[in-house]
Each structure stands twice: as C-alpha cells, then as structure tokens.
C-alpha positions in Angstrom: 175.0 308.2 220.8 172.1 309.7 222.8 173.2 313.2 222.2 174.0 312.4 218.2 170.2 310.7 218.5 169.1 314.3 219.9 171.0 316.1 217.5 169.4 314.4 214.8 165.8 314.7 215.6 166.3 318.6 216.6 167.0 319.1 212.9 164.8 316.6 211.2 162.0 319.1 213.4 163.8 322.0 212.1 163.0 320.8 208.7 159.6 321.2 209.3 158.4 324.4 209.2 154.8 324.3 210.8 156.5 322.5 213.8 159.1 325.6 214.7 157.8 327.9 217.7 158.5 331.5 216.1 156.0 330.3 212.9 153.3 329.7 215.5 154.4 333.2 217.6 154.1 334.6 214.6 150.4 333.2 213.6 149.6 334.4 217.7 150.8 338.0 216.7 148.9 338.1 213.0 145.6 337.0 214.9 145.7 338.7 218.0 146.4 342.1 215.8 143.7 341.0 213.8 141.2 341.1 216.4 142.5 344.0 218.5 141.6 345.9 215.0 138.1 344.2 214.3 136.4 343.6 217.8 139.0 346.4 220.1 137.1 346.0 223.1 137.1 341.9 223.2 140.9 342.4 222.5 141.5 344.6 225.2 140.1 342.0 227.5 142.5 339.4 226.4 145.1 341.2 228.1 145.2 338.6 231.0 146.4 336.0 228.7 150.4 338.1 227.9 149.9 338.9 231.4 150.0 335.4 233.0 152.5 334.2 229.7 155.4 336.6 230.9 154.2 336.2 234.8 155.3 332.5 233.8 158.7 333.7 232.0 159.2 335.4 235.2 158.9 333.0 237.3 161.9 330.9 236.6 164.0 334.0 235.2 165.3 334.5 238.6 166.1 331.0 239.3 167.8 330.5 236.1 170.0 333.2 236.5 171.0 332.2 239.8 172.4 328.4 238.7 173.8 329.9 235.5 175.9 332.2 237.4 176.5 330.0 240.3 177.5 327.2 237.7 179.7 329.7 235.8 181.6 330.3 238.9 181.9 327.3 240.6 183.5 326.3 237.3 186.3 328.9 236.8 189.7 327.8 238.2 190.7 331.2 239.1 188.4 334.3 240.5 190.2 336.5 239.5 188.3 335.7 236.2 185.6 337.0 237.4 186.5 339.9 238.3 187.8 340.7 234.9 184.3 339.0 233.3 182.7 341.5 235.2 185.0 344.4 234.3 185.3 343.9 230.9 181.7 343.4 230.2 180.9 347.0 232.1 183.3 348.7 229.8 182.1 347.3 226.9 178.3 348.2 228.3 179.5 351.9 229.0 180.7 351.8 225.3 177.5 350.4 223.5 175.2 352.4 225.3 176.8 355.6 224.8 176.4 354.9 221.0 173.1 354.3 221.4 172.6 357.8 223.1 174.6 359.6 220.5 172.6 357.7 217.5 169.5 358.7 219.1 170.5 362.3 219.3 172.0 362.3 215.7 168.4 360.8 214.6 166.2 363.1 216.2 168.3 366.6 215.1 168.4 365.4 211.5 164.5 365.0 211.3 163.0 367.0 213.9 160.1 364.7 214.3 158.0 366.6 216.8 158.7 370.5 215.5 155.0 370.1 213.9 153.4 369.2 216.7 153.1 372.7 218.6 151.9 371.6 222.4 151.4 373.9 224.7 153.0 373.0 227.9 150.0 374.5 230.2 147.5 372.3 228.4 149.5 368.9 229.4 148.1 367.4 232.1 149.9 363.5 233.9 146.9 361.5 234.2 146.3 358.0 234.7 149.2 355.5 234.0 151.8 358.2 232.8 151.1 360.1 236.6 152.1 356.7 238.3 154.8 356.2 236.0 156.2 360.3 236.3 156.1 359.4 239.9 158.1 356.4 240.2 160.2 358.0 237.7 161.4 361.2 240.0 162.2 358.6 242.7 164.6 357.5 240.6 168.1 358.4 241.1 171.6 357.4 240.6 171.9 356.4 245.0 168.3 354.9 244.3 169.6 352.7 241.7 173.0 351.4 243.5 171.3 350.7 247.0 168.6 348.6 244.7 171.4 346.6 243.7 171.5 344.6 247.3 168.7 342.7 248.7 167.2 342.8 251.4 167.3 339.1 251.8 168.4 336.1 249.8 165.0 335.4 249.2 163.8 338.7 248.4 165.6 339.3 245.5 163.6 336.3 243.6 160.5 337.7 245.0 158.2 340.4 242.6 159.8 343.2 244.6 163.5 342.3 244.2 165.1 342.2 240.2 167.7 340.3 238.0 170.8 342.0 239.0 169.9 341.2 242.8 170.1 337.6 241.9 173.3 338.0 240.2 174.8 340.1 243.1 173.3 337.3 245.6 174.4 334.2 243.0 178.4 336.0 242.8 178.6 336.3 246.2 177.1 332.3 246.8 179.5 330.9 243.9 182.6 332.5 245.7 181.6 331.1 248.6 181.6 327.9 247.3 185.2 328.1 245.6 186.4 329.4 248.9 185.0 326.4 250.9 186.4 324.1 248.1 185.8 320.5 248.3 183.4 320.3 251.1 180.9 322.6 248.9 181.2 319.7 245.8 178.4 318.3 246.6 176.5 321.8 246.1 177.8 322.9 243.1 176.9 319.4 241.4 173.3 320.4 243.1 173.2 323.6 241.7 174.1 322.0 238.0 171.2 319.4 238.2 168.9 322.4 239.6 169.9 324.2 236.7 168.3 321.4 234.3 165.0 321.2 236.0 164.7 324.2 235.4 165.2 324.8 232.0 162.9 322.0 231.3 160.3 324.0 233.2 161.0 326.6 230.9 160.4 324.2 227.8 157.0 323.4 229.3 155.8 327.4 229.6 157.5 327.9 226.0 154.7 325.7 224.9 152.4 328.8 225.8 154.2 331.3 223.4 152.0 331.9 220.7 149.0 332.3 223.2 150.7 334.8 225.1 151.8 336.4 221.7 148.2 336.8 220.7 147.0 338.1 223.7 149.8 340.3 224.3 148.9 342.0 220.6 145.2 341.6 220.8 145.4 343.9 224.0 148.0 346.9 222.4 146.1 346.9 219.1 142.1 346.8 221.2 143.3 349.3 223.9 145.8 351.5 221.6 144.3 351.5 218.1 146.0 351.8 215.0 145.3 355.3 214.9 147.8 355.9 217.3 150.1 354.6 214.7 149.3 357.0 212.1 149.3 360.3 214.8 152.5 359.8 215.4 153.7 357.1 212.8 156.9 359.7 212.2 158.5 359.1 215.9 157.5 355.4 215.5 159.2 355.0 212.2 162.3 357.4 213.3 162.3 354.6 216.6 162.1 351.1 214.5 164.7 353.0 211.7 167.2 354.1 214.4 167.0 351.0 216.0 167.7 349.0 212.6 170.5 351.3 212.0 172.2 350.3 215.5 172.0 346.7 215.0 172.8 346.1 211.6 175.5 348.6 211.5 176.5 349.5 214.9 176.4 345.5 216.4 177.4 344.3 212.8 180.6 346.1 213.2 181.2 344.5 216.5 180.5 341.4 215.0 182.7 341.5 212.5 185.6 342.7 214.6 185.5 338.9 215.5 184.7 337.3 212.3 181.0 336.5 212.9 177.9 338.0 211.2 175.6 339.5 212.9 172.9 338.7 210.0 173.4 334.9 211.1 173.0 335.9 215.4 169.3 337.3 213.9 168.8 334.4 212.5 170.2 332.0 215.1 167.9 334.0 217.9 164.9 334.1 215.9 162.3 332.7 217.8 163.6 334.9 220.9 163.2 337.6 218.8 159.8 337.0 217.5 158.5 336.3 221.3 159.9 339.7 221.8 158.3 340.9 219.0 154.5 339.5 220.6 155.3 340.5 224.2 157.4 343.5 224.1 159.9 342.7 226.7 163.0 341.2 226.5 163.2 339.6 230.0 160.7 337.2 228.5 163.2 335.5 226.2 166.2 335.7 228.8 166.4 332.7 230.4 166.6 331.1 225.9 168.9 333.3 224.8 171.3 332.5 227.6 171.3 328.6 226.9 171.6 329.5 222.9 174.4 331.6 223.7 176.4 329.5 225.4 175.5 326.8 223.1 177.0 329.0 220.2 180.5 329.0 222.0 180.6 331.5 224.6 181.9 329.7 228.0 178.7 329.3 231.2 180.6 331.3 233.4 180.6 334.5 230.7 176.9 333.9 229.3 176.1 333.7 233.6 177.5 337.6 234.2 177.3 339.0 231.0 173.7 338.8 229.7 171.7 339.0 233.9 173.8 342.1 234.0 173.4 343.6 230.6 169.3 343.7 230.8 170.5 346.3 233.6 173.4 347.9 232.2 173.7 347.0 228.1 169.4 348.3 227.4 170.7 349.9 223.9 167.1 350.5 222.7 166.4 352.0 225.7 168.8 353.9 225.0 168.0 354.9 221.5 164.3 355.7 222.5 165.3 357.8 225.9 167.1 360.5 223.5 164.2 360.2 221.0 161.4 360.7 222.9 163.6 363.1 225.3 164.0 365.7 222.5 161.2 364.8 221.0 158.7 366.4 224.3 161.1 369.3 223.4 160.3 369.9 219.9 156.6 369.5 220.2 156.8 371.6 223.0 158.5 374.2 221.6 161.6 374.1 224.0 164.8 375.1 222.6 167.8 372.9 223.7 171.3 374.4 222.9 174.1 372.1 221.8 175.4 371.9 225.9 172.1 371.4 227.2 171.5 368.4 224.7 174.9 366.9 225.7 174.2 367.3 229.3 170.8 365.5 229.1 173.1 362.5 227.1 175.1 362.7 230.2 171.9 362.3 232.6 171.1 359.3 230.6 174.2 357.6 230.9 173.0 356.8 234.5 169.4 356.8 234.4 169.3 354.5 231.5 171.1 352.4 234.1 167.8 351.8 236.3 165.5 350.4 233.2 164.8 346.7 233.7 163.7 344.9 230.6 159.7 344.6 231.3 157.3 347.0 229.5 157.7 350.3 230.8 160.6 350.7 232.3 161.5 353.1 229.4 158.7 354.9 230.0 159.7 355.5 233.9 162.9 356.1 233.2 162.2 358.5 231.0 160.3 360.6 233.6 163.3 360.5 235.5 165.4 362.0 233.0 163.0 365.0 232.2 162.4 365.8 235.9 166.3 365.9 236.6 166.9 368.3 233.3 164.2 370.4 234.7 163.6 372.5 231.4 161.2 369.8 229.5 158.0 369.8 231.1 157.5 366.2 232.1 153.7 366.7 231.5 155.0 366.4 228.1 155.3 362.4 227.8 151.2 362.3 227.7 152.4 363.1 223.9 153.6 359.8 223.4 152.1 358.1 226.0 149.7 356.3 223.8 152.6 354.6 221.3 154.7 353.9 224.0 153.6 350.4 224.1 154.7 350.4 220.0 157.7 351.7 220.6 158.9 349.4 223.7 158.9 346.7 221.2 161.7 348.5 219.4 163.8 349.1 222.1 162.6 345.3 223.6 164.1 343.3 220.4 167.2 345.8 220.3 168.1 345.2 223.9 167.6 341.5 223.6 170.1 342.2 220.3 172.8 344.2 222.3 173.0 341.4 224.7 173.3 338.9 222.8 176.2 340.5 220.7 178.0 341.8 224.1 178.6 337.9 225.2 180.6 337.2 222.1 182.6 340.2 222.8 183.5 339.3 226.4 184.1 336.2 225.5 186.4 337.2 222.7 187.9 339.5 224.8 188.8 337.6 227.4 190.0 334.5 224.6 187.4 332.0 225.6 185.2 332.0 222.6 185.1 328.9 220.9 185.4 330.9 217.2 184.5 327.7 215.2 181.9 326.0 217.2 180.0 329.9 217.5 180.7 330.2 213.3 179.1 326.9 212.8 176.1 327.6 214.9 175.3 330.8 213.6 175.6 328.7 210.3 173.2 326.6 211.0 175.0 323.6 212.0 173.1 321.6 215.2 174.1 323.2 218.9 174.1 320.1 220.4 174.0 320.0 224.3 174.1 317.9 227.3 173.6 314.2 227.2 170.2 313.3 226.7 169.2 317.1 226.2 168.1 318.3 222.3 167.8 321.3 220.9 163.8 320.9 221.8 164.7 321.9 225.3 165.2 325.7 223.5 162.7 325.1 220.7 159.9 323.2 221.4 157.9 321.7 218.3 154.3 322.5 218.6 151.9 319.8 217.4 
C-alpha cells in the first residue's frame, strides 16, 4: 500500500509541470545565459556556484557506485555472471565507440569545416589552460591509463585523486569477497543495501540545488566565453551538436530497436538527467540518477552496478565523436594533409586514448592533446583554435555519453536475458517506476516548491 501511496503521488507531481526539476534546470540555464550575455563579467564570477553544485554530485558519485556494485554482486547466485557482465559490456563498448570514431571521421571529410581557416602553425602558441591541459595530455598513455585503474588504497580511490573505475575495481573485488565468505558476510551485504539508501536520499537533497548550479554553470561559459565564440567557429559547433544527433537518434536508435524499445522514449524517460547535463556539461553529474532510473526501467542492479561506472570510462561516445572532429579539424586549419592511412591510424590511436577521458569537463580536451602529441604530425599548438568553444562543445559530447550509457545497459541486460522487456516498455511509456517500499519516484525527481 505504501509503495502504491508513493506511486500515486510521484505522478499526481508529475502532472504538474512547474513542480518537475528539468523545467526549473531549464529556467537556471535561460537566466544564467541571459546574464553571462548582458553583465559577462558578473557572470563569470558566478562560476563558484556550478563549481560547488557538481563538487556536491561528486561527492556521493563514488559512494554510490561502490553499494550499487557491491549490491549487484552480492546478489548474483553465480560469479561467473560477472564475469560475462563485464565481458559483454566491453565488447559492446569497443563496438559503440568505434562508430563513434568512424562517424566523426565521415563528418569532418564531407564538410571540411576548418579548410578556411588557414593557421599558421608557427604563430600557435599553448598558453594558459590549454598548456596545462597539453601537458597532462602527453602524460597520457595507454600503461598510464591501465596502472590508473588500481588504487593506491581503498580509500584513495573515493578521494579527488582517485576516479570511478577505481571504485568499481575496489567494489568487484569487496562483493566477491563477500560471496566467497558466504553467510558470515550477511550481515554486510544487508549493510551495504541500507548504505545504499542513505545515500541516495543524500542525493535527493543536493538535487534540490540543480537549477542553481545550472545557472551558474551557464552564466560563467556565456560571461567568460561570449557568444562570439559561437559565431567564429559556429561551423565545428554545428558539425559537433549534428554529428552527435546523428549518433543517437540513428546509431543508438538502431540498438534500441534491435530490442523492441525506442530510443525517442529513453530521451524522454532521462530527461531531467539530460537537461542537468545540458546546464553543467558533464555527465558524471547525472550518474548516480540515471543508474537508479535505469534499473528502475528493468535492467537487473547487478548489470546497471558494472555497466554504466564502467562505461563513463570506456562507452564516452561523444568523446568519441568530438576527438576525430576536432582532431582533423587542427589539421585542416592548419593546413596539414592527412592521407587515407594516416587518418585511419589516428582512429586507431583513439581507440585507446579515448579510453582515459573521465566524464568531467575537460577531459576531452586532455585527451585530445594526447592524441595529437602521439600522431606527431598535427601541431598540438593547434587546439588554442578551439580552445575557446571547447566548453560548448563538451556539452555535446556530455549529453551523448550520458545517452550511450544509458542505451549500453539495456543491451547487456538483453544480452545476457535479464531485461525485464515489459516493465522497461512500460517505463519508457510513461507508466510509474515504482521502487522500494516507502521510496517514490521523488527520491529521482524531486518537486521544487
């Protein structure tokens, strides 16, 4: 009765637009773009205000993760399970993102965005930001990137200098212990579970910050940026948000369909992740949500707990998309000719570089140093061109990742024959989630007075 209760007051607030979290994310965005564009110096100092909103987000991201995965774990009968989880997402991963480098490629030969730009590569100069960034980027490399993958301590790897998929790695290795110590390590796992909860409600409490975050967050790109960046280079930002497009509707929607779901309705269902996305540019920000809608939709814990921590690592498909953009784009407006080999060896390059973006704002931007100091005939001075929209075009690549990861837990799922096809058709519908006893949809969605 409780849960019906629940169920019925989450959509008798859904009815009620003015009460739903994106509409207000959305009013944040609108105003804080507003006054970046009118007063640019008063929104440049709002930038504290995104700052501290995804500092928040990040706080319990790691957390999260851990009791999702440790709960997913501690629930599967066999591990051999998780094993093949883990397999099966990679390979699906591999695949996704290697469309996304090959539709980025595509898109940038067709339209040759930066051939009118003539740079010369002597006059590009790293300064500021973009040096710092180039010189974490060259650190980067494929040995770089697997070693990152351990922490140095359990605690570490929640702390600002450890990442998500040293959680996971830590939260696999602690929910196998606890299957292999069996009933003595009950008493944990029910722990972990009720952790789990406090947590999330945590999360409801920060959500209630969204739309101030959102309007900070914008205030400070529009102020600091201008919208004449938009218009200097409005044909790479258009080729970004139109590539991107492409790759979900088409690209995701054909995935989608392969299991008789509609990847129209996912938008829709993942909305207000999307439009906090769409006022923070990052998609770690909305990661914690998108795994309890997820698994609310019909996709089992223990798949939502492995797949989606490890896709904002491995599945970053608008990363993907913008790598190759911006990649050959540097080479067009610097006038460096690329043969057909030399474009396919910088695709292969990207297959493991792409690998060591996170999903925070500018990760892209460091990877993509990586990539043009390894090819070694692009000038890596050469990013200063598009230094200044980066922070336009990470929101692409933010709301496609979040997209791509979403999507690649229904495939696992499917895959492995665990999704719940009616309850996930029904959701996407529009019919209630539902949840735990005593739990509402308000946990996920907050209304805002």
């Amino acid at each position: 009765m409780a849960a019906s209760a629940a169920a019925v007051r989450a959509v008798r607030t859904g009815s009620r637009w003015y009460r739903q979290l994106y509409v207000w994310v959305l009013v944040g965005i609108v105003a804080g773009a507003a006054v970046g564009a009118a007063w640019p110096k008063a929104g440049a100092n709002l930038e504290p205000l995104g700052t501290v909103f995804v500092s928040m987000i990040t706080m319990v991201v790691g957390p999260i993760i851990f009791v999702t995965v440790v709960g997913g774990i501690a629930g599967v009968d066999d591990l051999r399970k998780v094993g093949r989880i883990g397999v099966k997402s990679l390979i699906y991963f591999e695949g996704m993102t290697t469309i996304a480098l090959v539709l980025g490629l595509v898109a940038i030969d067709v339209l040759h965005p930066g051939s009118s730009i003539h740079a010369d590569p002597a006059s590009l100069k790293l300064t500021g930001n973009a040096a710092q960034y180039a010189a974490e980027g060259r650190a980067q490399g494929f040995w770089s990137i697997l070693t990152e993958i351990v922490p140095t301590s359990a605690i570490g790897a929640f702390t600002s200098t450890g990442s998500d998929l040293q959680v996971v790695f830590f939260a696999v290795l602690f929910g196998v212990a606890i299957k292999l110590v069996g009933e003595p390590a009950a008493g944990v796992a029910a722990g972990v579970e009720k952790l789990g909860k406090v947590f999330f409600a945590v999360l409801r409490i920060i959500m209630y910050a969204a739309p101030v975050g959102a309007f900070g967050a914008m205030a400070f790109t529009v102020g600091k940026y201008g919208v004449h960046t938009l218009t200097s280079l409005g044909s790479l930002i258009g080729l970004m948000y139109g590539t991107c497009a492409v790759f979900v509707i088409v690209a995701l929607g054909i995935v989608c369909a392969s299991f008789k779901l509609n990847v129209l309705s996912l938008l829709r269902y993942i909305k207000d992740e999307l439009v906090i996305v769409l006022g923070t540019s990052s998609s770690e920000t909305v990661l914690p949500r998108l795994m309890r809608k997820i698994e609310r939709a019909g996709v089992p814990e223990d798949v939502v707990g492995l797949t989606v921590p490890t896709g904002y690592s491995f599945n970053l498909d608008g990363t993907c998309i913008y790598l190759t953009l911006a990649a050959l784009f540097v080479a067009q407006a610097t006038g460096t000719h690329l043969s057909l080999a030399q474009q396919l060896g910088i695709l292969g390059i990207l297959l493991l570089t792409s690998k060591g973006a996170a999903g925070v704002t500018g990760s892209g931007f460091i990877v993509l140093a990586a990539t043009l100091a390894s090819v070694g005939t692009i000038p890596v001075a050469g990013i200063m061109l598009i230094f200044g929209i980066d922070r336009f075009m990470s929101t692409a690549r933010a709301l496609t990742n979040a997209c791509g990861n979403a999507v690649g837990s229904f495939v696992v799922a499917s895959w492995e024959g665990v999704l719940d096809r009616d309850r996930a058709r029904a959701v996407l519908s529009g019919a209630p989630a539902g949840g735990d006893e005593g739990e509402s949809e308000e946990v996920l969605a907050p209304a805002v007075a």
